[in-house]
C-alpha positions as CSV (number, residue, x, y, z in Angstrom):
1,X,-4.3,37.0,-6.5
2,X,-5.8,34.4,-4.2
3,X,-4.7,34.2,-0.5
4,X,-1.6,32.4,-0.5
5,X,-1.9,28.8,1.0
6,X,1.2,28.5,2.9
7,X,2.3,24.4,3.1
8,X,5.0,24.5,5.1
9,X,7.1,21.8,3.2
10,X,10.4,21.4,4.2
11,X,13.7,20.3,3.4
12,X,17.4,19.6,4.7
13,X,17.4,23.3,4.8
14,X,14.1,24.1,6.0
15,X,12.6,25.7,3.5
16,X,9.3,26.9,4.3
17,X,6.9,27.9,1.0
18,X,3.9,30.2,0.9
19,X,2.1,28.5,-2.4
20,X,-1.0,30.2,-4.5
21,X,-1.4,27.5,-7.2
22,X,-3.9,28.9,-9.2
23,X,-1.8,31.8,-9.4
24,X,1.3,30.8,-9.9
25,X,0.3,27.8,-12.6
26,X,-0.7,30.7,-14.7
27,X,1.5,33.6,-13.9
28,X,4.6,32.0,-12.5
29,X,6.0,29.1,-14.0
30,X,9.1,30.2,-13.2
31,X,8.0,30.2,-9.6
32,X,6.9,26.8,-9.6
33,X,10.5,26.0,-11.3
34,X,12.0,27.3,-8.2
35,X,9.9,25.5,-5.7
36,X,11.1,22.3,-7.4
37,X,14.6,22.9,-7.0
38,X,14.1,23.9,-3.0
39,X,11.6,21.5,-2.5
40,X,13.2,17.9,-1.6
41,X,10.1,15.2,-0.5
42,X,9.5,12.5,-2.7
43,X,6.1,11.9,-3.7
44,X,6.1,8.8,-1.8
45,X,6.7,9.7,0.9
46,X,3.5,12.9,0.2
47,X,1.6,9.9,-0.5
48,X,2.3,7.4,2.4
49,X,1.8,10.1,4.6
50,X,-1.6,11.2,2.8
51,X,-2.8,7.5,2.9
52,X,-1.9,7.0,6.5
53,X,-4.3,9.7,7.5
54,X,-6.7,10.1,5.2
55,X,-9.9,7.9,4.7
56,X,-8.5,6.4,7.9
57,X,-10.7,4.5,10.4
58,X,-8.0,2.9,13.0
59,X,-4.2,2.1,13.1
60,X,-2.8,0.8,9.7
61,X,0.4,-1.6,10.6
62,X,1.8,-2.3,7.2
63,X,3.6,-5.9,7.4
64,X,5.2,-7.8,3.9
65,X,3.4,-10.3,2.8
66,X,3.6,-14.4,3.3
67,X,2.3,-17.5,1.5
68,X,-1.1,-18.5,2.4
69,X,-2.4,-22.0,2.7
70,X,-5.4,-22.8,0.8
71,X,-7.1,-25.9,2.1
72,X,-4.1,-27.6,3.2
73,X,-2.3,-26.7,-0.1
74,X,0.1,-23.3,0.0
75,X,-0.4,-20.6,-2.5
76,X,3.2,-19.0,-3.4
77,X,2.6,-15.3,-3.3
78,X,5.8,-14.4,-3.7
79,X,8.3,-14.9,-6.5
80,X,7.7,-17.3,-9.9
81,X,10.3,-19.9,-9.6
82,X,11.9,-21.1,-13.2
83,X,14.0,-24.1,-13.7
84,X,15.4,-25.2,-16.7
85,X,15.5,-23.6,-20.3
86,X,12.7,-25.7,-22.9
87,X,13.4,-26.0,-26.5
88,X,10.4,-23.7,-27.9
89,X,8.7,-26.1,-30.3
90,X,7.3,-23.0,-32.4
91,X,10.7,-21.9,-33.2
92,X,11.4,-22.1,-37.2
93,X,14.4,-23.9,-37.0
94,X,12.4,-26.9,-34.7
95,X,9.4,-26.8,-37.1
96,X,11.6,-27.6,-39.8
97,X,12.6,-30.4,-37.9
98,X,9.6,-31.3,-37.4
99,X,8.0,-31.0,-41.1
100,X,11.2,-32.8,-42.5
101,X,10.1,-35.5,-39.6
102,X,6.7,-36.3,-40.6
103,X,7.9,-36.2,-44.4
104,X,10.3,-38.9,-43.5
105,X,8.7,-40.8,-41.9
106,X,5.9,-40.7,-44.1
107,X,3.1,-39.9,-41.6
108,X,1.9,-37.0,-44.6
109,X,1.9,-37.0,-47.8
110,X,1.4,-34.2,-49.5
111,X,-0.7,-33.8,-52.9
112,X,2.5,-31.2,-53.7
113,X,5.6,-31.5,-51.8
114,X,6.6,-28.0,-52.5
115,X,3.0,-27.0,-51.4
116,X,4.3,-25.5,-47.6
117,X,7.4,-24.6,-46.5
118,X,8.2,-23.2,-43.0
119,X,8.4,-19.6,-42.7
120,X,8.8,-17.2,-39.5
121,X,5.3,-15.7,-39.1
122,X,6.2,-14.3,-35.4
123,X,9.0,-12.8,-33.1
124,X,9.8,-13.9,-29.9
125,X,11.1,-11.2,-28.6
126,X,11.5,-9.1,-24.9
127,X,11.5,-5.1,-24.2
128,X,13.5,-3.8,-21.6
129,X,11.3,-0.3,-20.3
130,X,13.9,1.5,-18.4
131,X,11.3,3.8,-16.8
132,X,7.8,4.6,-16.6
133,X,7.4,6.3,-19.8
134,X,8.6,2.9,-21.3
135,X,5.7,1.0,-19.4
136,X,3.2,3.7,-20.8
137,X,4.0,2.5,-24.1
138,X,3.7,-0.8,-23.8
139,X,0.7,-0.5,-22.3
140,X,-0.5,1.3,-24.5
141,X,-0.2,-1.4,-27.1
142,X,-3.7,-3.4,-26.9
143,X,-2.3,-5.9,-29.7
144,X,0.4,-7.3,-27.0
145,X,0.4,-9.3,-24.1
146,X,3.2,-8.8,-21.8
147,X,4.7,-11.6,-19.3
148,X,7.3,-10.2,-16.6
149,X,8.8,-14.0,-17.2
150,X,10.4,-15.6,-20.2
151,X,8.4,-18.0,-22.2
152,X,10.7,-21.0,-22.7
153,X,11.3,-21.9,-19.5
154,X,9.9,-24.6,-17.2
155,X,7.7,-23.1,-14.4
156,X,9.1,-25.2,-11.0
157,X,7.1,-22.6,-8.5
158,X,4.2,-20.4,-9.2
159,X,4.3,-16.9,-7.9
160,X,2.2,-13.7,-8.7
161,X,5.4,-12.1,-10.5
162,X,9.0,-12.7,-11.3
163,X,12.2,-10.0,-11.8
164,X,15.1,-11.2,-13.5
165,X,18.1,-11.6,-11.1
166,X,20.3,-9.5,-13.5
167,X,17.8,-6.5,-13.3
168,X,18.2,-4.6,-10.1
169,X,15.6,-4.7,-8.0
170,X,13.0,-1.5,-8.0
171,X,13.3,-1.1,-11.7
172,X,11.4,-2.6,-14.7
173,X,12.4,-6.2,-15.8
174,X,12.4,-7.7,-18.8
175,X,8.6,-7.7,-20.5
176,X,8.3,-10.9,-23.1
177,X,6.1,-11.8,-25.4
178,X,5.7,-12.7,-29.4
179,X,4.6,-10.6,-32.3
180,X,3.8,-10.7,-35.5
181,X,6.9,-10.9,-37.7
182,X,5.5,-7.6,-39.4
183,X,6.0,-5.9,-35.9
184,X,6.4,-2.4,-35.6
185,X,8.4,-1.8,-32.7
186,X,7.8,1.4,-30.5
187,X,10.9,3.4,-29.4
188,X,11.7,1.1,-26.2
189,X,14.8,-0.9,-25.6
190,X,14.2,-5.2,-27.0
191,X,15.7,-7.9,-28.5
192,X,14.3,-10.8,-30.8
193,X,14.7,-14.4,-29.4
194,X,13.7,-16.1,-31.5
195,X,11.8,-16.6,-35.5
196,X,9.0,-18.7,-34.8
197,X,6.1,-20.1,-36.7
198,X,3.2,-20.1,-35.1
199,X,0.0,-22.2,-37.3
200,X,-2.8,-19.8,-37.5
201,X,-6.6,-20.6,-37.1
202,X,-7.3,-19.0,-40.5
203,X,-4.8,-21.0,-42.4
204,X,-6.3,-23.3,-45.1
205,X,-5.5,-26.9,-44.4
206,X,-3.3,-28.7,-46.4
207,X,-4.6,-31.0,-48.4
208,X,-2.6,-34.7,-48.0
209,X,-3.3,-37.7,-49.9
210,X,-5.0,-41.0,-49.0
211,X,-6.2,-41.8,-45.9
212,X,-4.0,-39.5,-43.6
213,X,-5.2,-37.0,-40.6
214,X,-6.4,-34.2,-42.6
215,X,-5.0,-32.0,-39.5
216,X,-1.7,-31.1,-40.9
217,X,-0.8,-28.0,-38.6
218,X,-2.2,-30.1,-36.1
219,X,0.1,-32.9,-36.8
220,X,2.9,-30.5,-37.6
221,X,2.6,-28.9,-34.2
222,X,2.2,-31.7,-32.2
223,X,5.9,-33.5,-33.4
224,X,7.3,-30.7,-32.7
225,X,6.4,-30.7,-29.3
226,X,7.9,-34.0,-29.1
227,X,10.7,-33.8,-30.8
228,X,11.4,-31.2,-28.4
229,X,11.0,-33.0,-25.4
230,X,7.5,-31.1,-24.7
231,X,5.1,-33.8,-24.4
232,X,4.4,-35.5,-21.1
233,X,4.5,-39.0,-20.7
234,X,5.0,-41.2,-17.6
235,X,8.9,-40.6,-16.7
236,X,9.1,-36.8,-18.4
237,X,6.6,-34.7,-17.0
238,X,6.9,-31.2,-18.3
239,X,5.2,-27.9,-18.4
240,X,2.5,-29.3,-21.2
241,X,0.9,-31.7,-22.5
242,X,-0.6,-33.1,-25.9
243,X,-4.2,-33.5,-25.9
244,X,-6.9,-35.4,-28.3
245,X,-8.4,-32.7,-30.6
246,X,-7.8,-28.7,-30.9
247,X,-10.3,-26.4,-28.2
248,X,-10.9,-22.9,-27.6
249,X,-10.1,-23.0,-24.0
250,X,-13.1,-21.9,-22.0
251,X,-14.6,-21.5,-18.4
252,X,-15.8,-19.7,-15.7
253,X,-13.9,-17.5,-13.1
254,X,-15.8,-16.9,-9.5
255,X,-15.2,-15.1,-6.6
256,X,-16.9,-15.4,-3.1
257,X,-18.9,-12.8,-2.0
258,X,-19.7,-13.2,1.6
259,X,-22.6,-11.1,1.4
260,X,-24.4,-12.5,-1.5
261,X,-22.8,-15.7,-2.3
262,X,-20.3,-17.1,-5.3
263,X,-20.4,-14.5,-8.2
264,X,-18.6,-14.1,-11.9
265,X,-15.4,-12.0,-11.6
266,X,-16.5,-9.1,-14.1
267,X,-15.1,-8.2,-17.5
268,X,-11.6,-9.6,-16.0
269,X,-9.2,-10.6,-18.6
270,X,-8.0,-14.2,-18.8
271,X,-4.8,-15.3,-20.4
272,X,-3.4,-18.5,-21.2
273,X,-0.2,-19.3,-23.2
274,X,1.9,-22.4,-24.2
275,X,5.7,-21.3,-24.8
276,X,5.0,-18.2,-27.0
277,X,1.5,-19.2,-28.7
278,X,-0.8,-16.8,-26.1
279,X,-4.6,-15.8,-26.2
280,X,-6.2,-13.5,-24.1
281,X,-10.2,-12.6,-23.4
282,X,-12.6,-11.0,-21.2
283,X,-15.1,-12.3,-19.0
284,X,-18.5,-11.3,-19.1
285,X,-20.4,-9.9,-16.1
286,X,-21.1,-13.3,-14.8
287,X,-17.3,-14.4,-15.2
288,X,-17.8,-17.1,-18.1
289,X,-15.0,-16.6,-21.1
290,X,-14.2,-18.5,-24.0
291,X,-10.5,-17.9,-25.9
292,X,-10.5,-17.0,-29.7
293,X,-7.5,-18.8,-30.6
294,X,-7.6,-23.1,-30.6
295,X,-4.7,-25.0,-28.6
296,X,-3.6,-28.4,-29.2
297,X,-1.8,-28.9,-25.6
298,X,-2.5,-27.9,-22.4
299,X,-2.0,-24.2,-21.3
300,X,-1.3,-21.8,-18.5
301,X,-3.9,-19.9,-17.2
302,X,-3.8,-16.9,-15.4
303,X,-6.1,-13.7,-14.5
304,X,-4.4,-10.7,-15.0
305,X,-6.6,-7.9,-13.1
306,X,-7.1,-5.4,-16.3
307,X,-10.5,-4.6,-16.7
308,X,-12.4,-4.4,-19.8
309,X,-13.9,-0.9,-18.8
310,X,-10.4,0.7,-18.4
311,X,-9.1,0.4,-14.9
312,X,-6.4,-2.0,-13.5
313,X,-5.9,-3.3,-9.9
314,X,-1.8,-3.5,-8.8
315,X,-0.5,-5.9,-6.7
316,X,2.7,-6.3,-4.8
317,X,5.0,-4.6,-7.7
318,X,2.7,-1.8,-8.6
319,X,3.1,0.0,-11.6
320,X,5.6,-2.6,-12.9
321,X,2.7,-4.6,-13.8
322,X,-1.0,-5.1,-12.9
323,X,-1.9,-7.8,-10.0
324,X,-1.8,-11.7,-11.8
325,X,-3.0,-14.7,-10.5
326,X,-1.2,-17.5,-12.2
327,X,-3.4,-20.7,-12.4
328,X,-0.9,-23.4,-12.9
329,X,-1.1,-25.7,-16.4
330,X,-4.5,-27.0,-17.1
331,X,-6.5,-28.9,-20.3
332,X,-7.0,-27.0,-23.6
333,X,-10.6,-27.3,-22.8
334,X,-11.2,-25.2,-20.2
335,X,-10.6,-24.5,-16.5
336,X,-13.1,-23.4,-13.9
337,X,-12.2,-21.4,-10.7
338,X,-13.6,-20.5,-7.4
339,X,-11.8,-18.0,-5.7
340,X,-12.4,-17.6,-2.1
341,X,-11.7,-15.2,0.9
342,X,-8.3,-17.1,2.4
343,X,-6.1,-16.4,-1.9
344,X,-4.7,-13.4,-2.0
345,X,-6.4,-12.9,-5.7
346,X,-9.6,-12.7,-3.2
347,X,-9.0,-9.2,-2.4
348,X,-8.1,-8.3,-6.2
349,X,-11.4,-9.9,-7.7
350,X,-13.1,-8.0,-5.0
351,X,-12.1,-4.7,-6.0
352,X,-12.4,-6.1,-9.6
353,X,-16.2,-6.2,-8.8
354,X,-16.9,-3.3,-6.6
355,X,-15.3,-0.7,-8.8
356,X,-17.2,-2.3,-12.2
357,X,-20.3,-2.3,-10.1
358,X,-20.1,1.0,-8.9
359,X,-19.0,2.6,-12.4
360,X,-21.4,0.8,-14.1
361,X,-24.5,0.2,-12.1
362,X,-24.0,2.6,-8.8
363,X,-23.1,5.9,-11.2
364,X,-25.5,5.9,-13.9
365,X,-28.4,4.9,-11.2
366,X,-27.8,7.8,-9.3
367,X,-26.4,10.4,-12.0
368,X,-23.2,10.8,-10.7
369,X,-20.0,11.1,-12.6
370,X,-18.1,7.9,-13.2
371,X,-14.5,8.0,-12.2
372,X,-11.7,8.4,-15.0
373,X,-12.0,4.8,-16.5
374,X,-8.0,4.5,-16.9
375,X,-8.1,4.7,-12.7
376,X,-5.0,2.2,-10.8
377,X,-6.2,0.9,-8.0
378,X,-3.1,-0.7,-5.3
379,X,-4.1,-2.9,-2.9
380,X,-2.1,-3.1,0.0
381,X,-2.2,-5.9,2.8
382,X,-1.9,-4.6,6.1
383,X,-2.8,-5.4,9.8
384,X,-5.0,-2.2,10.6
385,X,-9.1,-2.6,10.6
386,X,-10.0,0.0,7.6
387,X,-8.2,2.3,6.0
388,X,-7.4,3.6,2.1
389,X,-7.1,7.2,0.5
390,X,-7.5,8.7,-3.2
391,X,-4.9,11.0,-4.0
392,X,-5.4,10.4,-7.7
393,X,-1.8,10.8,-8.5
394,X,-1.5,9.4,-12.0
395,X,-4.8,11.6,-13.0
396,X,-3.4,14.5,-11.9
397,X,0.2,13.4,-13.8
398,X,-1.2,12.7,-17.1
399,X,-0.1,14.4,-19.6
400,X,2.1,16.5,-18.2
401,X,5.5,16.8,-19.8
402,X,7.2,19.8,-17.8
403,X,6.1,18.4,-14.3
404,X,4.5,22.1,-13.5
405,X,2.2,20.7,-10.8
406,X,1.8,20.3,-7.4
407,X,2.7,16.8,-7.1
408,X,6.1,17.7,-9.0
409,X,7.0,18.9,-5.6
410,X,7.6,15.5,-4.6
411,X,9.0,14.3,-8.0
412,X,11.4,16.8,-8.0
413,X,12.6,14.9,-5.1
414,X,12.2,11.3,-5.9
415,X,15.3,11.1,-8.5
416,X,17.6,13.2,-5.9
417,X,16.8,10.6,-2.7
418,X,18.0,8.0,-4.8
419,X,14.0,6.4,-6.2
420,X,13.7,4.9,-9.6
421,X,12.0,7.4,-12.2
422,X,9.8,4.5,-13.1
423,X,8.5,5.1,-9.6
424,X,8.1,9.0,-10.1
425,X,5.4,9.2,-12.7
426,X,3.7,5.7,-11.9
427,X,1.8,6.4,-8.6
428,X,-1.9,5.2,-8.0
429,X,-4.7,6.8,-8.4
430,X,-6.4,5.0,-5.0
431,X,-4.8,2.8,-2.2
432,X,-6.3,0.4,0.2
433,X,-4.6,-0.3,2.9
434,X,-6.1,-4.0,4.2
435,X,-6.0,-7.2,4.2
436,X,-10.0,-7.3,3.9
437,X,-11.9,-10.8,4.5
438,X,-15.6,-9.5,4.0
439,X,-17.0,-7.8,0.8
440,X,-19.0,-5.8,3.3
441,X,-15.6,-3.8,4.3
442,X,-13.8,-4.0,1.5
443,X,-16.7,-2.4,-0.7
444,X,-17.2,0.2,2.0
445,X,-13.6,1.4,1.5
446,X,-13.6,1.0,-2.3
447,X,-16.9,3.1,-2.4
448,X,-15.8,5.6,-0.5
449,X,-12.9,6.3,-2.1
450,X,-14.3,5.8,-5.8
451,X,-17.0,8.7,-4.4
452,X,-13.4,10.5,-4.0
453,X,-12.3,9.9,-7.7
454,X,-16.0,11.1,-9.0
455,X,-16.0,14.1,-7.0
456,X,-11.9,14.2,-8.9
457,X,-13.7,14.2,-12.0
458,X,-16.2,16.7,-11.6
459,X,-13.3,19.3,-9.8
460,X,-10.2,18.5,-11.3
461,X,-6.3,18.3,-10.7
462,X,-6.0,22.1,-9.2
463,X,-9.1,21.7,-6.7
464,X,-7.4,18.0,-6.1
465,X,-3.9,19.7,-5.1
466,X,-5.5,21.5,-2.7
467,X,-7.5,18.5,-1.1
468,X,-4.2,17.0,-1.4
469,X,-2.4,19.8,0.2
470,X,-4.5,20.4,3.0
471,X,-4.8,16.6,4.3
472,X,-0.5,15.9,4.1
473,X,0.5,19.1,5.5
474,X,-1.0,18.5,8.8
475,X,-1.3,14.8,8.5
476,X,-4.7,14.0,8.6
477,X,-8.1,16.2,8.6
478,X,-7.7,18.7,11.1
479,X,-10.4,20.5,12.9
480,X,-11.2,22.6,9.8
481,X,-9.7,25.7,11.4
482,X,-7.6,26.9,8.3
483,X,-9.7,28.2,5.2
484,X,-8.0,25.6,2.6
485,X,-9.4,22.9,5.1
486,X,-12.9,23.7,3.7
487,X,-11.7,21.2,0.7
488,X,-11.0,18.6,3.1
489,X,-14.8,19.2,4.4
490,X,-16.6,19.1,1.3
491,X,-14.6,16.5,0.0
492,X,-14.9,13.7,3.3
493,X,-18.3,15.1,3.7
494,X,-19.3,13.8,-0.2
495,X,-16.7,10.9,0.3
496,X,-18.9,9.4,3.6
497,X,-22.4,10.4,2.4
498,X,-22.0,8.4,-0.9
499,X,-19.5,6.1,-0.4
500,X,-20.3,4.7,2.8
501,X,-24.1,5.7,3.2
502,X,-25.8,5.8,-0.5
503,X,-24.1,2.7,-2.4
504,X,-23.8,0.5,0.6
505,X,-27.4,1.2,1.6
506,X,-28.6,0.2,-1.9
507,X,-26.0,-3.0,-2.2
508,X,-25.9,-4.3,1.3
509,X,-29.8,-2.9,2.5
510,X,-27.8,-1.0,5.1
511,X,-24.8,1.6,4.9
512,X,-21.5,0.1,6.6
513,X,-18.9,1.9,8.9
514,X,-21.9,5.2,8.7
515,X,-21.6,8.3,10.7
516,X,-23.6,10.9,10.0
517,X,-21.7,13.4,13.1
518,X,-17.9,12.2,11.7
519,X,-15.1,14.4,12.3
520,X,-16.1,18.0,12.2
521,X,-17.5,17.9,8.5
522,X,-20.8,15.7,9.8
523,X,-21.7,13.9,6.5
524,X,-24.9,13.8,7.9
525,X,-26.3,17.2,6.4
526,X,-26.1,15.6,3.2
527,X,-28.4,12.4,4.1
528,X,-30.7,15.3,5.5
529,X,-30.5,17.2,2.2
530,X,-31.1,14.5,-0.1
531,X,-34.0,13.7,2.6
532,X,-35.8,17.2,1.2
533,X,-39.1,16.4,-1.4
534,X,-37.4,18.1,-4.1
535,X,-33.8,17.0,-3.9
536,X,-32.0,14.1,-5.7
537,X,-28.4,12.8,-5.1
538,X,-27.5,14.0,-8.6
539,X,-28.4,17.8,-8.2
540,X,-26.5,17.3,-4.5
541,X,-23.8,15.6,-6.9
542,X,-24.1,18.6,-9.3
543,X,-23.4,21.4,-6.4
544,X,-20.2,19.9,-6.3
545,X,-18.3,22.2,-8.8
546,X,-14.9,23.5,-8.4
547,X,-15.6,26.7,-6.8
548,X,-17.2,24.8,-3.8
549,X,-14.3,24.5,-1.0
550,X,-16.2,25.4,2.1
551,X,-18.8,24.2,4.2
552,X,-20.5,27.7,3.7
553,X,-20.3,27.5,-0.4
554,X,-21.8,24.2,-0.2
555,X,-24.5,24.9,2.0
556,X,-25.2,28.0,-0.2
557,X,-25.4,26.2,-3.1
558,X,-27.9,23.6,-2.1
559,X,-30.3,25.9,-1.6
560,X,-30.3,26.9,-5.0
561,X,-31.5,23.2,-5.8
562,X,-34.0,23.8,-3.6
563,X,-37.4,25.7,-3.2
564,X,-36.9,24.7,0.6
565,X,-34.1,26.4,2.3
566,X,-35.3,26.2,5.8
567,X,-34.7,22.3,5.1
568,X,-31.1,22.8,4.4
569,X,-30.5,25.4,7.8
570,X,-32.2,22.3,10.0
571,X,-30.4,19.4,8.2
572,X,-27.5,21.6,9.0
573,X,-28.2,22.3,12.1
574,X,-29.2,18.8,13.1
575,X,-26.0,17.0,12.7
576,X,-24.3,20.5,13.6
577,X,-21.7,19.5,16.5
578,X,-18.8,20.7,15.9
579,X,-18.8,22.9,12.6
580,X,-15.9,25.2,12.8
């Protein structure tokens, strides 16, 4: 059996516990059992204190965020605002209204009267997760789009999320949207709304006599919106409004760079809806979309921060749902944005960009391992300079269902102390902490710590623990004295070099925030290895396996990629200041 690593961890009764995780995950469950029950320190708290001092560049002041005023106008960050309830002009029992309307008043005629009749095609309906394992599951369900706010109500304030009033706060609220009536409903907690009928792109027209509209889903659609009070006109404005002719909504969604100028949000989803009728679609890699579905009336747009490669970016309300940026009501033809440094959606379409860029452009030029491509990013705005840490918590809590890791150590906590299980098993994978202004900085950060998740994929969870373990249990990265410290080394030293030096030399033409002497694990020796004729970044990349924990190992190994060793003692030796 290993050395024991002993993290002293402590409790109301000071527990103190000598841990060998390799050992123990494979020869002492029951051990680890124990530990949880001794062990008292939410994860949370593991991780605040990891973040704080890891990947950490100055002071971090965490503050709460405020509303921001965008050229004279103020952008609500905070809490959606509803007002009254709307009569949803797509339920059945209003569409009947509305066919027995048109009928009457004999604006169609139809070559059969009994041709239609008005049947419930979709479910309004709302879930209720009661945890995190709930969320999973919806989330898991690509043929839904959920809205944290309901549907048929009128929209006084826009705000980047809303919580029902009844739901206290720090668990899950209410998740609505429609479905088709044919629905199979997973095993989470919901209630149907509403029957509603919904006209479908694919239906075959009516045919209607003489010289009528031939549009007889448009026409159908349309008085019920005003029969329903939907409709603006001069002295009733509300949340929509009827416009000439049916569209596929469509635009173009750009963020400021202020490196390299304005630039498509990438491969973003955009969402719009009208009471329950919703569409949703990807941008491209120069931020244009175009929605599937046609709408008669003006929608709501919004950018929900889900990328089409896999990873999503929270916001204020973290795992409760990913970061959206509600775009007000706009015309069924299309709506173009610019988003730039002073909206808060600035720093989210930011990250958007630098973590597609880097797993799709950065990884595959160099040959190194993309990060997991379900990754959560959670942006935090704070008052420090630079700051941000990659404990990869939700990787390492995948698919565990008996919580026999290290990071159960803090779960086993979180219920005691009183924290929602939705918070237990929802953590991110990567935090920055900053209210970032430049795509210089904010890419630096990102970079470094998506170096941190490649390296997490190469390794995996148990090397992670340890990384993990070595940073929170003396808050921050030591002086490399202890022998599980060498993780810390290898992993910063990777972390700097390719983060901070390789992608933002080939993005930027220069590497930002660059060190090659930092801290005692000098990330410099790398830059001098990668210097050597017949070394690449993807056979430094490839050393990188997970029985390479020291500074030693990893200096052994490179010479092995190598026919230059001499090369690898002087860029050693060169940045060698203060190697323990």
């Amino acid at each position: 059996m290993k050395t024991a690593i002993r993290a002293k961890l402590t409790d109301s009764r000071n527990w103190e516990v000598a841990i060998d995780w390799q050992s123990i995950k494979k020869h002492q469950p029951q051990k680890i059992k124990k530990i949880m029950r001794q062990i008292k320190i939410p994860l949370l708290i593991l991780l605040m204190i990891f973040g704080l001092f890891s990947c950490q560049k100055d002071e971090l002041n965490l503050g709460v965020e405020k509303n921001t005023e965008l050229n004279g106008e103020v952008e609500s960050t905070g809490k959606m605002v509803l007002g009254d309830k709307l009569e949803n002009p797509y339920s059945v029992k209003n569409m009947k209204k509305a066919y027995e309307s048109l009928k009457s008043n004999a604006t169609i005629k139809l070559t059969e009267s009994d041709k239609f009749e008005v049947i419930a095609n979709t479910l309004y309906i709302r879930f209720l997760p009661k945890d995190s394992t709930d969320l999973r599951t919806l989330w898991a369900d690509t043929t839904i789009e959920l809205f944290d706010f309901p549907l048929d109500y009128e929209i006084v304030e826009e705000g980047f999320y809303y919580h029902d009033p009844e739901i206290p706060e720090g668990h899950p609220t209410w998740q609505y949207t429609s479905v088709p009536i044919d629905y199979q409903f997973p095993n989470v907690k919901y209630e149907i709304i509403e029957e509603c009928y919904i006209p479908k792109d694919d239906e075959e027209d009516i045919e209607l006599k003489g010289s009528y509209s031939d549009d007889f889903y448009g026409q159908l659609e349309m008085e019920s919106f005003r029969l329903t009070g939907n409709l603006n006109d001069e002295n009733d404005l509300k949340n929509t409004n009827a416009t000439k002719g049916k569209n596929k909504p469509k635009g173009i969604i750009k963020v400021k760079n202020t490196t390299k100028g304005l630039e498509g949000v990438m491969k973003v989803k955009v969402r719009v809806h009208n009471f329950v009728k919703w569409n949703t679609v990807y941008t491209n890699e120069n931020g244009n979309y175009k929605m599937s579905k046609n709408f008669r009336t003006d929608v709501h747009y919004a950018v929900v921060f889900e990328n089409a490669t896999g990873f999503k970016i929270w916001g204020n309300w973290a795992m409760f749902s990913p970061a959206i940026y509600n775009m007000k009501w706009h015309s069924n033809s299309g709506y173009d944005k610019e988003i730039d440094t002073d909206s808060k959606a600035w720093l989210w379409s930011t990250v958007n960009n630098g973590t597609f860029y880097y797993r799709e452009k950065l990884c595959p030029k160099f040959g190194i391992s993309k990060p997991p491509s379900n990754i959560r990013i959670w942006t935090l705005r704070t008052g420090g300079k630079w700051g941000g840490c990659a404990p990869m918590a939700r990787q390492i809590t995948l698919g565990i269902n008996n919580l026999m890791d290290f990071l159960v150590i803090g779960y086993a906590g979180i219920k005691s102390k009183g924290i929602t299980t939705a918070l237990s098993l929802c953590m991110p994978d990567i935090f920055l902490f900053q209210n970032y202004t430049n795509t210089k900085d904010c890419y630096a950060t990102l970079w470094h710590e998506l170096s941190h998740a490649s390296h997490y994929h190469k390794v995996g969870k148990w090397y992670w623990l340890n990384y993990i373990t070595a940073i929170s249990t003396q808050f921050g990265y030591g002086d490399g004295s202890r022998s599980i410290d060498g993780y810390i080394g290898v992993g910063e030293m990777w972390g700097n070099y390719f983060g901070n030096y390789v992608c933002c030399d080939d993005y930027f033409g220069n590497p930002v925030h660059w060190d090659a002497k930092e801290d005692w694990y000098n990330p410099g020796f790398l830059l001098g290895v990668d210097n050597i004729s017949d070394v690449s970044t993807a056979e430094i990349f490839g050393c990188l396996t997970s029985d390479i924990h020291s500074i030693s190992s990893i200096k052994s190994k490179l010479k092995t990629i190598t026919s230059y060793d001499s090369q690898v003692d002087n860029a050693y030796n060169t940045v060698d200041t203060d190697w323990p």
